[in-house]
NUTIVO-734292 format. One line per field, with one value per residue: x, z, y of N, C-alpha, C in turn; residue number from 1; residue in one letter; chain. Coordinates in steps of 0.05 Angstrom, whole numbers, plus 5000, padded with zeros to 4 digits. Layout:
! residues N
n.xx = c(X, ...)
n.zz = c(Z, ...)
n.yy = c(Y, ...)
ca.xx = c(X, ...)
ca.zz = c(Z, ...)
ca.yy = c(Y, ...)
c.xx = c(X, ...)
c.zz = c(Z, ...)
c.yy = c(Y, ...)
num = c(NUM, ...)
residuo = c(A, ...)
cadena = c(A, ...)
END
This chain:
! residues 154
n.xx = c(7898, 7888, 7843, 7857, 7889, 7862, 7819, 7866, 7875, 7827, 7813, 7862, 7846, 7796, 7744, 7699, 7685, 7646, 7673, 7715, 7715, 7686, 7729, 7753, 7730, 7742, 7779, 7838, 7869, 7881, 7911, 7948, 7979, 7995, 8034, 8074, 8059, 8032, 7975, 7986, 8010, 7970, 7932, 7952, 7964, 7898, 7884, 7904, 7886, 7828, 7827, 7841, 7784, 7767, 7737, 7740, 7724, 7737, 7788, 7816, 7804, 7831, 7883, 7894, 7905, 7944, 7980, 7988, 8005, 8061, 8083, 8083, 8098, 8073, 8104, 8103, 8099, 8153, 8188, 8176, 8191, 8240, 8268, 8262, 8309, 8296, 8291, 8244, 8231, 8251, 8219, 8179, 8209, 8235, 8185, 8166, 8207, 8227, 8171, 8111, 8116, 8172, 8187, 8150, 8188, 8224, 8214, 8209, 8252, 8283, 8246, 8261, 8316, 8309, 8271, 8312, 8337, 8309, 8297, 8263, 8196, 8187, 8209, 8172, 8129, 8143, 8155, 8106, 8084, 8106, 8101, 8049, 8041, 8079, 8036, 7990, 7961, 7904, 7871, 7892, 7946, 7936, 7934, 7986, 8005, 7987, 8000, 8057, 8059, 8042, 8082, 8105, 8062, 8051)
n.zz = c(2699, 2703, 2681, 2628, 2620, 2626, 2582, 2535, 2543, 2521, 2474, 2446, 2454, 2425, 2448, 2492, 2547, 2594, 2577, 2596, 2651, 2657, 2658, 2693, 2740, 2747, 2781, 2762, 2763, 2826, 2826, 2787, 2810, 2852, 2830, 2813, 2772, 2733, 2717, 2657, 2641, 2643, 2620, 2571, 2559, 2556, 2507, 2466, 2459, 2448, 2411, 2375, 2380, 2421, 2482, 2534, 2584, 2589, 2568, 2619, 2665, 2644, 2628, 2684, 2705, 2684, 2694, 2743, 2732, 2713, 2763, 2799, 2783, 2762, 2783, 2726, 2703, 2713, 2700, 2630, 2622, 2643, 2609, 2569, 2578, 2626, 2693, 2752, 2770, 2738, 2703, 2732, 2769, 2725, 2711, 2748, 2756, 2719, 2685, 2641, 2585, 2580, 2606, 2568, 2527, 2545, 2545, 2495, 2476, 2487, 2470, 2415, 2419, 2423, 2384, 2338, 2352, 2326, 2279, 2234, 2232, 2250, 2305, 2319, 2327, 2375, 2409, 2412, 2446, 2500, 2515, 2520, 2557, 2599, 2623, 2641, 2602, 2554, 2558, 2593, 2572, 2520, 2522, 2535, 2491, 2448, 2475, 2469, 2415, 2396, 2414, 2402, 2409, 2460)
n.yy = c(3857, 3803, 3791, 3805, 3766, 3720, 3722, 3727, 3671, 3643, 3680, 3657, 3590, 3555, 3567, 3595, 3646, 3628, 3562, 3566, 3575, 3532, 3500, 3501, 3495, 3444, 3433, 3444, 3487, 3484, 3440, 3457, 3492, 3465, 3431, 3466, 3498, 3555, 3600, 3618, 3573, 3536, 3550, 3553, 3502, 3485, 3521, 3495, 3448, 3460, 3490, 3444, 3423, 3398, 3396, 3445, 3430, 3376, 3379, 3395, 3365, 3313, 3332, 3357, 3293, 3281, 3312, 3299, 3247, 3262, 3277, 3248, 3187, 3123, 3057, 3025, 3075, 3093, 3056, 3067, 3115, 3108, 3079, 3125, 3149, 3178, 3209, 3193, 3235, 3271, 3309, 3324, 3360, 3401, 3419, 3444, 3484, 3505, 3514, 3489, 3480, 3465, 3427, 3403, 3405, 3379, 3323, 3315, 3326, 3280, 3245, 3241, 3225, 3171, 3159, 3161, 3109, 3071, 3082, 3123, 3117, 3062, 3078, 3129, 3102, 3067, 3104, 3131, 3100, 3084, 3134, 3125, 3089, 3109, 3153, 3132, 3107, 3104, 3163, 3194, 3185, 3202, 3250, 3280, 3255, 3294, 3346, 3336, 3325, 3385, 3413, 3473, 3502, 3522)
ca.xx = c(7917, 7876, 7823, 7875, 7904, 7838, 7821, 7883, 7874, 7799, 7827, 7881, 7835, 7768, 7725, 7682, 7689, 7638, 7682, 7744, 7708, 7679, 7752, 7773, 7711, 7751, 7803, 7857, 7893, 7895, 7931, 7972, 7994, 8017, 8071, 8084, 8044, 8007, 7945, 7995, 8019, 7949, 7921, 7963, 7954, 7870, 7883, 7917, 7863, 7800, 7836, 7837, 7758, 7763, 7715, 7758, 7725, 7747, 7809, 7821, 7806, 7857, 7905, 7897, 7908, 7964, 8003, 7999, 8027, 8087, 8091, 8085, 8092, 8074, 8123, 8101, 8105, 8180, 8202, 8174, 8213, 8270, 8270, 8281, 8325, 8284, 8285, 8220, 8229, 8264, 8194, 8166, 8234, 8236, 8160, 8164, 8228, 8216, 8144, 8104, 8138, 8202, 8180, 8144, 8212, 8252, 8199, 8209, 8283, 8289, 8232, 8282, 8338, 8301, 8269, 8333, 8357, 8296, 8284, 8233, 8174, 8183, 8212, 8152, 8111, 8156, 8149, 8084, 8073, 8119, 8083, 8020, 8045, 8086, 8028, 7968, 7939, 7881, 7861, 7913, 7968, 7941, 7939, 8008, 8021, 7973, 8017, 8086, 8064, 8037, 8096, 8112, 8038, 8054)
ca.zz = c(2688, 2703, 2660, 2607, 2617, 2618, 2551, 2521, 2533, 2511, 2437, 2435, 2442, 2414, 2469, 2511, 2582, 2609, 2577, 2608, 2677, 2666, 2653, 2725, 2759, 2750, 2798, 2755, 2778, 2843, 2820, 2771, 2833, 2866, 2812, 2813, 2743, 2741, 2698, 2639, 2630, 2636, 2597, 2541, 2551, 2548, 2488, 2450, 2456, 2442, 2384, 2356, 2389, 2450, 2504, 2546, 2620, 2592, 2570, 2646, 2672, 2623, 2639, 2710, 2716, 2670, 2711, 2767, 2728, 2712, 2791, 2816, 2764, 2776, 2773, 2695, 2685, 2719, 2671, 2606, 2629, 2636, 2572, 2553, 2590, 2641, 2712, 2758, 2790, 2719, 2695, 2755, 2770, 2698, 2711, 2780, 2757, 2676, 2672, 2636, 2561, 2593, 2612, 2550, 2508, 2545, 2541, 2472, 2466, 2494, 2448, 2391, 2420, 2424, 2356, 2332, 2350, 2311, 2252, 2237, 2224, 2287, 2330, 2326, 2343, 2394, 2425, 2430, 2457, 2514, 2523, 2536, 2587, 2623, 2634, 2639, 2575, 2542, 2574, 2602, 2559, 2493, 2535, 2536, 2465, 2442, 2478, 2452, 2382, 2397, 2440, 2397, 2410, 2488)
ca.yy = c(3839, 3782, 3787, 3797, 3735, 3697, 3740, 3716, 3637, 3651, 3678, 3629, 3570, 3552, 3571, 3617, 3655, 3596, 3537, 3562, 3578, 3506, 3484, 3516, 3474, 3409, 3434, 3443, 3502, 3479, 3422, 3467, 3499, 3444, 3416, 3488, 3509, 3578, 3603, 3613, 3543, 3516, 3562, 3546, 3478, 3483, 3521, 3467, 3425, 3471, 3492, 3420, 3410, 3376, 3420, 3461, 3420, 3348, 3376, 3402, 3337, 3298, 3359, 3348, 3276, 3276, 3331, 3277, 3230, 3274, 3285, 3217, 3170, 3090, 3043, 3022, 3093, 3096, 3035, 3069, 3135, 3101, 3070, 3141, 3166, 3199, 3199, 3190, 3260, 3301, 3323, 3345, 3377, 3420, 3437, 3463, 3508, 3526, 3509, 3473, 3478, 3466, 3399, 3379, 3399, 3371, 3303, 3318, 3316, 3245, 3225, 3244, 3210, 3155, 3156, 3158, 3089, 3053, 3097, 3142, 3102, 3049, 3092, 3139, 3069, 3052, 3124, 3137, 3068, 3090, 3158, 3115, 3068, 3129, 3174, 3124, 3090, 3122, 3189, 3223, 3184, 3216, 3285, 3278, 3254, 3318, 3364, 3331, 3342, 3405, 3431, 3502, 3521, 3523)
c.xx = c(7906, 7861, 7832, 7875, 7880, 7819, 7832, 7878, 7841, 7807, 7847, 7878, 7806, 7751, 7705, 7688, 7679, 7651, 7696, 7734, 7693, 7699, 7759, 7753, 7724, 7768, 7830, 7879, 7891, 7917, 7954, 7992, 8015, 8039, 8085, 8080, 8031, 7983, 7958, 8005, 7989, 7937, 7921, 7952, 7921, 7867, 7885, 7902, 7839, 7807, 7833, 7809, 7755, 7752, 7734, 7755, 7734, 7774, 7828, 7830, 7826, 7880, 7918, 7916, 7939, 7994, 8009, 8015, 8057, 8105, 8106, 8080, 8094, 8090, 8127, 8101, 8137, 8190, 8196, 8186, 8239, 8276, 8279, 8302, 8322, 8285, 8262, 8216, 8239, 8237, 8185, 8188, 8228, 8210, 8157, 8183, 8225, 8188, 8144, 8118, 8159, 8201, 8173, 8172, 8231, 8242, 8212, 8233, 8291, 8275, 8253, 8295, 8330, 8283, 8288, 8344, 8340, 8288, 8265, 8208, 8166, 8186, 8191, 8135, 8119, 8146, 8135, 8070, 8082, 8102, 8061, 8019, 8055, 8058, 8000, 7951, 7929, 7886, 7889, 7946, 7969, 7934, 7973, 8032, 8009, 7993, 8043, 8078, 8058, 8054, 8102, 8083, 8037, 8064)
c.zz = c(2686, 2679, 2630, 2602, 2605, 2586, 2535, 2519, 2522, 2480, 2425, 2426, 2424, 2431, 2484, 2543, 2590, 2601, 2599, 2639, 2676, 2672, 2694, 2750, 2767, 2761, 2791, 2761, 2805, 2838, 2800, 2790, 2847, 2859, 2808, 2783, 2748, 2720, 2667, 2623, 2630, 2623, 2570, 2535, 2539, 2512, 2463, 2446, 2454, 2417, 2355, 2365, 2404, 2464, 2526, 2581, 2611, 2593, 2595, 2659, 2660, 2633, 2683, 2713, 2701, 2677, 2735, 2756, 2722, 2731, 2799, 2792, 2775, 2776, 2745, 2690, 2681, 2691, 2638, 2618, 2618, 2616, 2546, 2559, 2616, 2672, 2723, 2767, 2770, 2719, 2710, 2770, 2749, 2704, 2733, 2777, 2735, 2672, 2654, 2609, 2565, 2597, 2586, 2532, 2523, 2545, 2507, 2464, 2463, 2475, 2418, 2395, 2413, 2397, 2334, 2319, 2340, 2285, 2257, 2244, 2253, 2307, 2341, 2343, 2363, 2426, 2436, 2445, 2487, 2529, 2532, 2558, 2606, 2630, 2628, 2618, 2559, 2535, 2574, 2585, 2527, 2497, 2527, 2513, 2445, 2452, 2468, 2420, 2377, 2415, 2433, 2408, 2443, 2482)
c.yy = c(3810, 3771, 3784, 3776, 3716, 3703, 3726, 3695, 3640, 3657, 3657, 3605, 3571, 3555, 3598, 3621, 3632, 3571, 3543, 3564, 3545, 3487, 3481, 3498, 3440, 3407, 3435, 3469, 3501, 3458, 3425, 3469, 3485, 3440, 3443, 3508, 3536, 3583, 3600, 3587, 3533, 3526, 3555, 3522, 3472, 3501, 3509, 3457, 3438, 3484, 3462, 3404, 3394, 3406, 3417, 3446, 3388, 3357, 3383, 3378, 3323, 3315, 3341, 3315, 3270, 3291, 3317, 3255, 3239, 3279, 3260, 3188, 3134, 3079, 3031, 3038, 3100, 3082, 3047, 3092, 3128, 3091, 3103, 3157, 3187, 3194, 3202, 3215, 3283, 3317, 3337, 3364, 3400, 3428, 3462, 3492, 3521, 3531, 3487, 3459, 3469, 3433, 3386, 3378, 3382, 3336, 3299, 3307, 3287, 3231, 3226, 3230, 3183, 3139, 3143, 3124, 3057, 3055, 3119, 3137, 3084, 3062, 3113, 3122, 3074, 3084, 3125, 3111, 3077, 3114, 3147, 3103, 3089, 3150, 3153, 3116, 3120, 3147, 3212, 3211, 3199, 3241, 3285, 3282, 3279, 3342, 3363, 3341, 3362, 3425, 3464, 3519, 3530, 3549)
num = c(1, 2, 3, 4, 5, 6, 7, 8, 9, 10, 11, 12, 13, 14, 15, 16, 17, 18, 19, 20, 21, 22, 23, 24, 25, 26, 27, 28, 29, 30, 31, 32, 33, 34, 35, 36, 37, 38, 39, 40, 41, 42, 43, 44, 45, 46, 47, 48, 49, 50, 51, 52, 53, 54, 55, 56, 57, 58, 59, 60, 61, 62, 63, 64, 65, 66, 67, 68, 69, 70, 71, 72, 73, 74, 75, 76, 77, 78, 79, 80, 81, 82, 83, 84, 85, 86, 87, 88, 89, 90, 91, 92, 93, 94, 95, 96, 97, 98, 99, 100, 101, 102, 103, 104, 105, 106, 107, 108, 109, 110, 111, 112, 113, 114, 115, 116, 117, 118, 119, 120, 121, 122, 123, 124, 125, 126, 127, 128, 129, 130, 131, 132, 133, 134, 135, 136, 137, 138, 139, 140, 141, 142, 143, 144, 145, 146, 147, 148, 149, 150, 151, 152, 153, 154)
residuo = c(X, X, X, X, X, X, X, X, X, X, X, X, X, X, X, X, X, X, X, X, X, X, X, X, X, X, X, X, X, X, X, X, X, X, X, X, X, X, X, X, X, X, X, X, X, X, X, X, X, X, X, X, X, X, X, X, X, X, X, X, X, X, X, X, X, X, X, X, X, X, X, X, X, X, X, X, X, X, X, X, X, X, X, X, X, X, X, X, X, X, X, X, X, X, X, X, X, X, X, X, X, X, X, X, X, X, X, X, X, X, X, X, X, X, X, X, X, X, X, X, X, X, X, X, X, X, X, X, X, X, X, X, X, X, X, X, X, X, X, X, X, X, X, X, X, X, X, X, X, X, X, X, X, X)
cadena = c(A, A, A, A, A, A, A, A, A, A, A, A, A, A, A, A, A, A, A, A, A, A, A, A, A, A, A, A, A, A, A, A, A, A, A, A, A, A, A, A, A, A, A, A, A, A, A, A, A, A, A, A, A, A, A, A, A, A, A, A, A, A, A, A, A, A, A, A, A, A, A, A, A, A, A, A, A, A, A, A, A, A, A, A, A, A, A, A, A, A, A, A, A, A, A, A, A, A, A, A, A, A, A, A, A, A, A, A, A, A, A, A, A, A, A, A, A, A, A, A, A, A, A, A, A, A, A, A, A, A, A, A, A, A, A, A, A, A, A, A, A, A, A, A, A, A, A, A, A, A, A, A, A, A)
END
């Protein structure tokens, strides 16, 4: 059943047995574990991103650090949360009990609401501006906004 599984995220993304075993070197399913993720949710996730050519051990790393911010978010990540409606502890709540999808839709939803009350056009701005400051800038904030626009492929 295993091998299945690791099969499956292997056809799903863009990669090879050695990416995805390079993916698993960067410690990411222990740290799935933790927030309460299993091989299937990260799976998906590394698929996502080796599908659109990112290499399956950065996107681990980015993964990783971006599931901590969902855990334990900073206090600039609290404040852009709340801006949408989120509390500091929903996300990592909905992950630990639905998984991982569960979390980004319901990330998702709020980004709608929130869209909503600037337009289309700004409020996209305004979003993913928000998405960057809640989950760390750069790196692990355009992990984040990669998985939001990519949430059906979860």
């Amino acid at each position: 059943t295993a091998m299945g599984n690791l099969n499956a995220i292997i056809g799903a993304g863009n990669m090879r047995m050695d990416d995805l075993v390079g993916a698993f070197t960067t410690g990411i399913l222990p740290a799935a574990r933790a927030v309460g993720l299993g091989l299937d949710d990260v799976g998906a996730a590394i698929a996502v991103f080796t599908q659109r050519g990112q290499p399956a051990q950065i996107t681990a790393t980015r993964l990783r650090m971006a599931l901590s911010m969902m855990v334990k978010p900073t206090a600039k990540a609290e404040a852009a949360l709340k801006q949408l409606g989120i509390g500091a502890e929903d996300l990592a709540t909905i992950m630990r009990t639905r998984g991982l999808p569960a979390a980004i839709d319901f990330l998702n939803k709020r980004l709608e609401l929130f869209k909503q009350k600037f337009g289309e056009v700004r409020g996209e701005v305004k979003a993913s501006q928000l998405i960057l400051a809640a989950f760390g800038g750069g790196k692990s904030g355009a992990t984040m906004l990669t998985l939001v626009q990519n949430a059906e492929a979860l």
